[in-house]
C-alpha positions in Angstrom: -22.4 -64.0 -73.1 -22.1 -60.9 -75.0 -20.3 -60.4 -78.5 -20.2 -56.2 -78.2 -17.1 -54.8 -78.1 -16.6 -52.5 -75.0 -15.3 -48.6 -76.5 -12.7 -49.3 -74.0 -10.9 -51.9 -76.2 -11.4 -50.1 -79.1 -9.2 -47.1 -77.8 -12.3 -45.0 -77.5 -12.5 -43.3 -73.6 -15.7 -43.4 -72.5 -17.0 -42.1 -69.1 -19.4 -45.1 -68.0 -19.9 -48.9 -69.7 -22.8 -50.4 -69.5 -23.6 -54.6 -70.4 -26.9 -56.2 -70.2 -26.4 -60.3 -69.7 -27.5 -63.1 -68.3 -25.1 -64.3 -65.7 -24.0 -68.2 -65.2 -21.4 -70.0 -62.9 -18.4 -68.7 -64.5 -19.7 -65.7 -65.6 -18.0 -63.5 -63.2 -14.2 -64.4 -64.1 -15.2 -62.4 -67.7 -17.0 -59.8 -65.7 -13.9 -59.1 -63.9 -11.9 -58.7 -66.8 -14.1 -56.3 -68.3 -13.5 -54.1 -65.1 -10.4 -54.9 -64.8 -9.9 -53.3 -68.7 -12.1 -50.3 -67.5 -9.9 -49.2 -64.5 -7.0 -49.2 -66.3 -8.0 -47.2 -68.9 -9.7 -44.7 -66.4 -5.9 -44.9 -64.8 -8.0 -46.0 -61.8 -5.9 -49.5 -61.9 -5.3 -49.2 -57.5 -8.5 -50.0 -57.5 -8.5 -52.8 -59.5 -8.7 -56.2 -56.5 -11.4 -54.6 -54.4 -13.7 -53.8 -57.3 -13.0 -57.1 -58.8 -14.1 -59.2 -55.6 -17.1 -56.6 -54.9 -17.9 -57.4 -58.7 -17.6 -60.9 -58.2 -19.8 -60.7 -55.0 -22.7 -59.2 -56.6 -22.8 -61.2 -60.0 -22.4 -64.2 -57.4 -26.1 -63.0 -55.5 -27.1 -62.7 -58.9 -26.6 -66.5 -59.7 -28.0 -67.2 -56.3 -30.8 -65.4 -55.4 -32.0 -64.3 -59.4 -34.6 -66.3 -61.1 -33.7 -65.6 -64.6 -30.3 -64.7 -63.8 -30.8 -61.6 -65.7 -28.3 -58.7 -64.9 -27.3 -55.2 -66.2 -24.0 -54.0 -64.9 -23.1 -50.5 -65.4 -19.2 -48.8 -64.2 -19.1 -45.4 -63.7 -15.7 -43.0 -63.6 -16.7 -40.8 -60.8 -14.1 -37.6 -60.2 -12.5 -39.4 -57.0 -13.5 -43.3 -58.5 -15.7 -45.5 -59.7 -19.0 -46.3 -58.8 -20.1 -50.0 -60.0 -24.1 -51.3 -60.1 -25.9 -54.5 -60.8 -29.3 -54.2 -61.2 -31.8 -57.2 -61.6 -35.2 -57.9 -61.8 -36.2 -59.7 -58.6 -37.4 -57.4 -55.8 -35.7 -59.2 -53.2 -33.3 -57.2 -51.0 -30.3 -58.4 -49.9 -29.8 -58.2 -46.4 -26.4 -59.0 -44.3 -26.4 -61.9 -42.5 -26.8 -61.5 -38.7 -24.9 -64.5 -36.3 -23.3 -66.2 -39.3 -21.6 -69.4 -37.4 -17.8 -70.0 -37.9 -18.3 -72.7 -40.1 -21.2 -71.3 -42.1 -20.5 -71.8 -45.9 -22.2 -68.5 -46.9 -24.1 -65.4 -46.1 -20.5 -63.3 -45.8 -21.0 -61.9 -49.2 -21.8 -58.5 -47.8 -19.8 -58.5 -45.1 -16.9 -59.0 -47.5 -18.1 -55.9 -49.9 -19.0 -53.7 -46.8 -15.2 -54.7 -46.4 -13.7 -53.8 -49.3 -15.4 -50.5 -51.0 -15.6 -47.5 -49.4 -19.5 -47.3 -49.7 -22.3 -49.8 -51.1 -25.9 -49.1 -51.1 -29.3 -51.0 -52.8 -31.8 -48.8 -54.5 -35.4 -50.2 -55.6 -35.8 -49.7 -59.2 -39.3 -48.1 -60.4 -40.4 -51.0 -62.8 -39.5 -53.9 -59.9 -36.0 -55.2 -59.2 -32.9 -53.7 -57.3 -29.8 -51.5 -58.0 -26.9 -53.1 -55.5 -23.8 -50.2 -55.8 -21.5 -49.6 -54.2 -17.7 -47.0 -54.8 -14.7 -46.7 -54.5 -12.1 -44.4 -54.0 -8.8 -44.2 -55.2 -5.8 -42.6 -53.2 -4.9 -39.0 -53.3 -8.1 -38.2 -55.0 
């Protein structure tokens, strides 16, 4: 994984954290906890279960749908929230699954972060790859 210590546990506020990695089966459960840590020291902690699973679903199409399973994650403080991206390597796009069958045993991914965050987007990067983001917004902001 990664043996750098976030500013965040050190005490030190910082406005953004940023962790390159490569990204595994379990990887996401540590990812998680690393955002978890981050909203609660931006006092953003309300936000803390709907940036975890839209976390969790893009480190996921990471695993999937990434070659080398290479991955930078980067969370933002924003003024009214957080803003969270994973950016990879591969040029393929994800797309939202049209007709997904009842029983289908994926391809909800998106659906379930379109779900969840108040805004998500994808953004080619100029070198090749993908930027998947997305926000979101905490109450009374």
């Amino acid at each position: 994984m990664n043996d750098y210590i976030p500013p965040f546990l050190l005490g030190l506020r910082t406005a953004q954290y940023r962790m390159r990695l490569t990204v595994g089966e379990y990887s996401a459960r540590h990812i998680r906890r690393i955002v978890r840590s981050c909203l609660h020291e931006r006092e953003l902690a309300e936000l803390t279960d709907a940036v975890e699973l839209a976390v969790t679903e893009l480190v996921a199409n990471v695993v999937r749908h990434v070659p080398d399973r290479r991955c930078t994650l980067l969370v933002l403080r924003q003024t009214a929230g957080v803003r969270v991206e994973v950016a990879d390597g591969s040029p393929r796009l994800p797309a939202v699954s049209a007709g997904l069958s009842a029983d289908a045993e994926s391809g909800r991914g998106l659906v379930l972060l379109d779900a969840m965050v108040d805004t998500w987007g994808v953004d080619p990067r100029p070198g090749g790859g993908k930027t998947v983001w997305f926000e979101c917004v905490a109450a009374g902001v």
